[in-house]
C-alpha positions in Angstrom: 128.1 102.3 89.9 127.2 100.7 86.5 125.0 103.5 84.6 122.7 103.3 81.2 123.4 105.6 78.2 121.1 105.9 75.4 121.6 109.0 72.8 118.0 109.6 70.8 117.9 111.6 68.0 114.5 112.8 68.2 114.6 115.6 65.1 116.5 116.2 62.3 120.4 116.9 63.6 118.8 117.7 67.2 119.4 114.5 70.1 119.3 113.9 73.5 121.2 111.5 75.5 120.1 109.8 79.2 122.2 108.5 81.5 121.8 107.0 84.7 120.3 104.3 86.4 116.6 103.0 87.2 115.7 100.0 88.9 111.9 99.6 91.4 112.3 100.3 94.8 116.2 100.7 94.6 117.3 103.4 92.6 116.0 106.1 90.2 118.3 108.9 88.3 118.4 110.1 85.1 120.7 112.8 83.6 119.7 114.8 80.4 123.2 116.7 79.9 122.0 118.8 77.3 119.4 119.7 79.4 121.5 120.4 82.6 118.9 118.3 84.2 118.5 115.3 86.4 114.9 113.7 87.0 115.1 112.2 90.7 117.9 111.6 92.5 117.6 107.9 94.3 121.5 107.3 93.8 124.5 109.4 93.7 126.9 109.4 90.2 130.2 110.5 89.2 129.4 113.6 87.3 125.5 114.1 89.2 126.9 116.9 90.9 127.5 119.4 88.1 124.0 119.4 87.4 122.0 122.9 88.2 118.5 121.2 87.6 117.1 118.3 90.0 113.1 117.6 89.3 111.8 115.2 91.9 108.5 113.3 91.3 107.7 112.4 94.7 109.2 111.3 98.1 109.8 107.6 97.7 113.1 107.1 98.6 114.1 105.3 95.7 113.5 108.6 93.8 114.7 111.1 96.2 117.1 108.9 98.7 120.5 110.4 97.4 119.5 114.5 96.9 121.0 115.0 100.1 124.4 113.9 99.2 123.9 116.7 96.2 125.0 119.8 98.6 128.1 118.2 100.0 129.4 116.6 97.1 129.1 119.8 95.3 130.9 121.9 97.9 133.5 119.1 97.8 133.6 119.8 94.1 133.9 123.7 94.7 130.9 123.8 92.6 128.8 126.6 94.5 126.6 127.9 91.8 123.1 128.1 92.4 120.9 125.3 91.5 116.6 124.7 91.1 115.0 122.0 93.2 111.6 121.1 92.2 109.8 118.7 94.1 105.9 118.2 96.1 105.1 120.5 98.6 104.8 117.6 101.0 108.7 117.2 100.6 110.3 120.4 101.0 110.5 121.0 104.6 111.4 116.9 105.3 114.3 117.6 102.5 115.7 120.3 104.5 116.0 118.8 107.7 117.4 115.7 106.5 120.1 117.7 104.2 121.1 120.1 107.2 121.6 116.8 109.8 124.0 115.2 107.0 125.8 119.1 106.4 126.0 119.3 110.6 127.7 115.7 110.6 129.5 115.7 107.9 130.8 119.2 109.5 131.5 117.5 112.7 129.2 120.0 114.7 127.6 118.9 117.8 124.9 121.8 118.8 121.6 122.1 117.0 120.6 121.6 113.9 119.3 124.8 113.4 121.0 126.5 110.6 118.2 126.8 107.4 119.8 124.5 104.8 119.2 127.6 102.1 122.3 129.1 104.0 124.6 126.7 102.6 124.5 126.8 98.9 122.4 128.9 97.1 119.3 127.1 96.3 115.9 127.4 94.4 113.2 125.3 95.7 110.2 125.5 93.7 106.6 123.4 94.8 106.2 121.4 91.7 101.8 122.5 92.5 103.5 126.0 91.7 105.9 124.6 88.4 104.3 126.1 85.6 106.7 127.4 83.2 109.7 128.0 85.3 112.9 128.9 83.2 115.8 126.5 84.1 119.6 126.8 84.7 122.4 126.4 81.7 126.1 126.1 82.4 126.7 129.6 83.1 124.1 129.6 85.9 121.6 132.1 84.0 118.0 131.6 82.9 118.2 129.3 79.8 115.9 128.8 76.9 113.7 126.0 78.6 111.3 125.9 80.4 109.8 123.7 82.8 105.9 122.3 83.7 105.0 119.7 86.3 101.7 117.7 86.1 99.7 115.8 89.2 100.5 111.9 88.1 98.6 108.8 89.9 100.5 107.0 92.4 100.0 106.6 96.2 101.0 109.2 97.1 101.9 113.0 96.0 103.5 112.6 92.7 104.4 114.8 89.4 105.8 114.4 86.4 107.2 116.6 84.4 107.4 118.0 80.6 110.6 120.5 79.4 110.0 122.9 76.5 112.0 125.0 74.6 111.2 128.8 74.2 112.7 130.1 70.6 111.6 133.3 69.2 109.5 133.6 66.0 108.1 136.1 63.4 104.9 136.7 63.6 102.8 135.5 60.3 101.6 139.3 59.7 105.2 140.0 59.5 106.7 137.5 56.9 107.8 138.6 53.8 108.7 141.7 54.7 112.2 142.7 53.8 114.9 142.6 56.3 115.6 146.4 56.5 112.1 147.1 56.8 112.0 144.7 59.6 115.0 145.8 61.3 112.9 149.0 62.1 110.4 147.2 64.2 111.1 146.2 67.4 111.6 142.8 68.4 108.6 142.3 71.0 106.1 143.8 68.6 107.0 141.8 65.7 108.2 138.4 67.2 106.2 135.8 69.9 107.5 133.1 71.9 107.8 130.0 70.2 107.6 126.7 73.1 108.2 123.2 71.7 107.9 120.2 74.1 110.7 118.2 74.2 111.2 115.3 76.8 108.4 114.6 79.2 109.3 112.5 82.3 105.9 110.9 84.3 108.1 109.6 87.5 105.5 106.8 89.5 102.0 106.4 87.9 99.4 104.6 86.3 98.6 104.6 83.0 95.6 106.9 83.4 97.7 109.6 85.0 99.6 109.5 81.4 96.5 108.3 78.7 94.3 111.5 80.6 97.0 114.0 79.8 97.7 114.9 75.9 101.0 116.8 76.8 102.7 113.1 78.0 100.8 111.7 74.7 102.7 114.3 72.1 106.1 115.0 73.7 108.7 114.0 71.3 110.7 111.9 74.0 108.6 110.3 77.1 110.6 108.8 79.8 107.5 106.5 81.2 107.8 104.3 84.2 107.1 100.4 83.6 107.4 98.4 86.7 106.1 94.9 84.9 105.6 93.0 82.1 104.6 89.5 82.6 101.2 87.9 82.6 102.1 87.1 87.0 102.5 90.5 87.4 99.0 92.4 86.8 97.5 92.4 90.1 101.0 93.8 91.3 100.9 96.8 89.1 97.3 97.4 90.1 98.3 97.1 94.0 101.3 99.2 93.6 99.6 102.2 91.2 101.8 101.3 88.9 102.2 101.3 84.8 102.3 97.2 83.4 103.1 96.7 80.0 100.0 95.8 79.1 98.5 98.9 79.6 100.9 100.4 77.3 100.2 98.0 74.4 96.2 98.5 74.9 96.8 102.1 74.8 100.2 102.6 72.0 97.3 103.9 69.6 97.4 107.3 71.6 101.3 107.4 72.1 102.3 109.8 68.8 105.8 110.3 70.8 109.1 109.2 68.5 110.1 107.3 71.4 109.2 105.9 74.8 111.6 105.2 77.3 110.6 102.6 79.9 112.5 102.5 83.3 111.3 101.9 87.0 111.8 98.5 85.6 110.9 95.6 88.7 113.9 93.8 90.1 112.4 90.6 89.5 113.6 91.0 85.7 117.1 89.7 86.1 118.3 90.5 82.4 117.7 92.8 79.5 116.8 89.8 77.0 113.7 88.7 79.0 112.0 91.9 78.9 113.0 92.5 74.9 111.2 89.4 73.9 108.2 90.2 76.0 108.5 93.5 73.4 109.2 91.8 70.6 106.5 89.4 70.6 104.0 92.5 71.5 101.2 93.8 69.4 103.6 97.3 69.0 104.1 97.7 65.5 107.1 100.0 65.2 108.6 98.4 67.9 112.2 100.8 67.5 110.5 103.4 69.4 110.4 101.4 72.6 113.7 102.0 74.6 114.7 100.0 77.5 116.8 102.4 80.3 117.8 99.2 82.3 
């Protein structure tokens, strides 16, 4: 499967890359390697099983359609490290059933499928209405320094997106100046504070008000945005489907202060990446660079 790579470099010597695929109603997953993360999981690619991370924005299966085949293609990988699924409430318990059907076939059993899917790998699942600063997965399967936050979008139905910071530790100003041997006396948690700077926020299926009414979307270096259409035919589809058009961004790219805005969920009626380019570049956007296309 044919994926999309784009590598932003979204502060002085730091960058992320994304890679994956998007397309409406067919298939949504991206990949944020530096992150160990993977925002939904509506197809199944080469290296999405050495990811520890998997933040699902709602049920649709275009967004969620492929998590099952996460389990089994990391046991077939001997990859048993423990891994964090966030997703709605609503989702959990329909997840679980599906993913222990496909581990009872694809294990050839016949009885009941009655074995708790947490029994087969070790796995975190995590309500995203309870997400509120939980510490992700590196590599070596240990807390890492970000953290994760989900955030009630608009769609119909259940849906969040998500924002990941990074947690650094900082001297506090009352402390600054002093010299280092005087501040190697004093210990680290009364002299130092936590530090958390957004980094790449994610809104899976919205409308634009479930973006415009939340400032953390509006100031997150990197926002991975849905944009389902673009031309003048398609307004009245966006509206019906609670989704983001264009339009709505161009009205609105006065509040946007991100460095870049990545656009995906992109319609299938768009048939090739020039069509949707000019509809940019004749736009009323005036720094027009920060607009990425993951299609």
């Amino acid at each position: 499967m044919l994926s999309t790579t784009h590598t932003l470099i979204y502060d002085k010597g730091k960058s992320i890359t994304l890679e994956g695929v998007s397309r409406a109603g067919d298939k949504t997953i991206i990949m944020v390697k530096e992150l160990n993360i993977i925002f939904d999981y509506g197809a199944n690619l080469e290296t999405s099983h050495s990811y520890d991370n998997i933040l699902i924005s709602h049920g649709h299966n275009d967004h969620i359609g492929q998590l099952h085949t996460h389990h089994p293609t990391r046991k077939l990988n001997k990859n048993m490290k423990e891994k964090i699924y966030v997703m709605p409430k609503k989702c959990i318990q329909k997840f679980q059933m599906i993913a222990t059907c496909v581990s009872y076939m694809n294990c050839g059993r016949d009885d009941d499928c009655t074995k708790p899917f947490d029994d087969f790998i070790a796995t975190r699942m995590i309500e995203s209405e309870k997400c509120n600063g939980i510490r992700l997965l590196n590599n070596s399967n240990k807390e890492s320094n970000y953290i994760v936050n989900a955030y009630a979008m608009t769609h119909k139905i259940t849906c969040y997106g998500y924002i990941i910071s990074m947690i650094s530790k900082k001297l506090k100003d009352e402390y600054k100046g002093l010299k280092g041997d005087v501040l190697k006396t004093i210990d680290d948690k009364q002299k130092l504070y936590d530090c958390i700077t957004p980094i790449i926020g994610y809104t899976g299926d919205t409308t634009i008000t479930g973006v415009i009414n939340n400032d953390n979307f509006l100031n997150v270096p990197i926002l991975i945005m849905e944009c389902t259409f673009f031309d003048s035919t398609t307004k009245e589809d966006a509206l019906h489907g609670y989704h983001i058009h264009f339009d709505d961004i161009v009205s609105n790219i006065h509040l946007f202060k991100n460095k870049f805005i990545v656009l995906f969920h992109i319609s299938q009626i768009y048939r090739t990446r020039d069509e949707l380019q000019k509809i940019i570049d004749n736009s009323m956007i005036e720094d027009k660079s920060r607009i990425v296309l993951f299609y």
